[in-house]
Kinemage of the C-alpha trace (Angstrom):
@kinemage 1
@onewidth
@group {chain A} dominant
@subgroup {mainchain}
@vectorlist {calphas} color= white
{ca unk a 1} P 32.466 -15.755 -40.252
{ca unk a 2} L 34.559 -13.782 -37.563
{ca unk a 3} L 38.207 -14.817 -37.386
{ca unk a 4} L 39.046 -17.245 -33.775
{ca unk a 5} L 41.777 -16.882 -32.031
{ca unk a 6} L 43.114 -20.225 -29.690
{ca unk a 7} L 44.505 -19.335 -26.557
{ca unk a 8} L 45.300 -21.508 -23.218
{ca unk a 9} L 43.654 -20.779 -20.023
{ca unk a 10} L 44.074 -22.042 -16.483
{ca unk a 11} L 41.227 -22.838 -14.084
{ca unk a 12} L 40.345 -24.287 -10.986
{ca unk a 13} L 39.479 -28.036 -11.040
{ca unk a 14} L 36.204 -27.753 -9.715
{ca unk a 15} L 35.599 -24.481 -12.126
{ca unk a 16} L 36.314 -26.583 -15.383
{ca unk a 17} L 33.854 -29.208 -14.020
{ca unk a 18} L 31.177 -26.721 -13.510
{ca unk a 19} L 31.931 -25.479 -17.283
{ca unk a 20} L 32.406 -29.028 -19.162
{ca unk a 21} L 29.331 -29.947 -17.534
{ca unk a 22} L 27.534 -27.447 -18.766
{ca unk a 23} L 28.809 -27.839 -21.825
{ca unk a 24} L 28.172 -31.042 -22.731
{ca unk a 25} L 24.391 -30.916 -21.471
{ca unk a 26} L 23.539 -28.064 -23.682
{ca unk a 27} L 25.499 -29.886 -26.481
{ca unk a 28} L 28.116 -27.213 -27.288
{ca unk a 29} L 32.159 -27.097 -27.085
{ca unk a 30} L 33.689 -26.651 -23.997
{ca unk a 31} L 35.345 -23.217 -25.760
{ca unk a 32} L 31.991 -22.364 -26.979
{ca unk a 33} L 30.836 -21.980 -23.315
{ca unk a 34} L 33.835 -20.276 -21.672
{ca unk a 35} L 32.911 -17.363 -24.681
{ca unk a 36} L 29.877 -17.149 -24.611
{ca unk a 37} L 29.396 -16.616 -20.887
{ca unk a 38} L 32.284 -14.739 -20.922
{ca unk a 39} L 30.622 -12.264 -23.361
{ca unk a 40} L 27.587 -12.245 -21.854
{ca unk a 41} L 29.033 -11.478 -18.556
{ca unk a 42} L 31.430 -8.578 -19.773
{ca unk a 43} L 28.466 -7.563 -21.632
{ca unk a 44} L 25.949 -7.242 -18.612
{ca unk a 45} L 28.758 -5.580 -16.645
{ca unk a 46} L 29.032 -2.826 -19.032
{ca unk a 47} L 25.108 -2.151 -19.173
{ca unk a 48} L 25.233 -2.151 -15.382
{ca unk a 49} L 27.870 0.683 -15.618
{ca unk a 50} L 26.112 2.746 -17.827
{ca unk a 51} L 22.859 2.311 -15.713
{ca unk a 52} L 24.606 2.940 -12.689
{ca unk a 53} L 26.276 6.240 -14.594
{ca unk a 54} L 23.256 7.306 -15.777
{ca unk a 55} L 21.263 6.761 -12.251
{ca unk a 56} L 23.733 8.498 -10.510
{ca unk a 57} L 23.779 12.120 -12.454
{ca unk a 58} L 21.595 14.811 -11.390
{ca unk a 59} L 20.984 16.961 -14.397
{ca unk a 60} L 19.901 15.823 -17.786
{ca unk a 61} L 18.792 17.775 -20.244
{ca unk a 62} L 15.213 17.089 -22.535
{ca unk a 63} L 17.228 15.984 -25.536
{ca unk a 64} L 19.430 13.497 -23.723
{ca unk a 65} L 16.251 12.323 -21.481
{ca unk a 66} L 14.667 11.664 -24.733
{ca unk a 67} L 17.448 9.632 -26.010
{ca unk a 68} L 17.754 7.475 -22.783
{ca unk a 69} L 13.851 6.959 -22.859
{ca unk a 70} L 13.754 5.715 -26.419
């Protein structure tokens, strides 16, 4: 199991509603929904990058096409 690390955050009022909500209808800890959202976000932000990146060049050559393909 990977290590946790506790840490205090500050949010809006109306943000932390949104989130405890949340949390308690899909039955997991407030902390466990900041995370994983968190991660997921981060996570999708980085793929967009390297979509954008890759979208945006104008040579590639066969072996690297093949690479993105697969």
């Amino acid at each position: 199991m990977a290590k946790t690390v506790s840490k205090n955050i500050t949010l809006p009022e109306d943000i932390y509603k949104v989130i405890k909500g949340y949390s308690k209808k899909t039955s997991i800890s407030f902390s466990q929904a900041i995370s994983k959202s968190s991660y997921q976000y981060i996570k999708q932000a980085g793929d967009f990058d390297l979509l954008n990146y890759l979208n945006n060049q104008e040579y590639v050559d066969k072996e690297e096409q093949e690479e993105i393909e697969n």
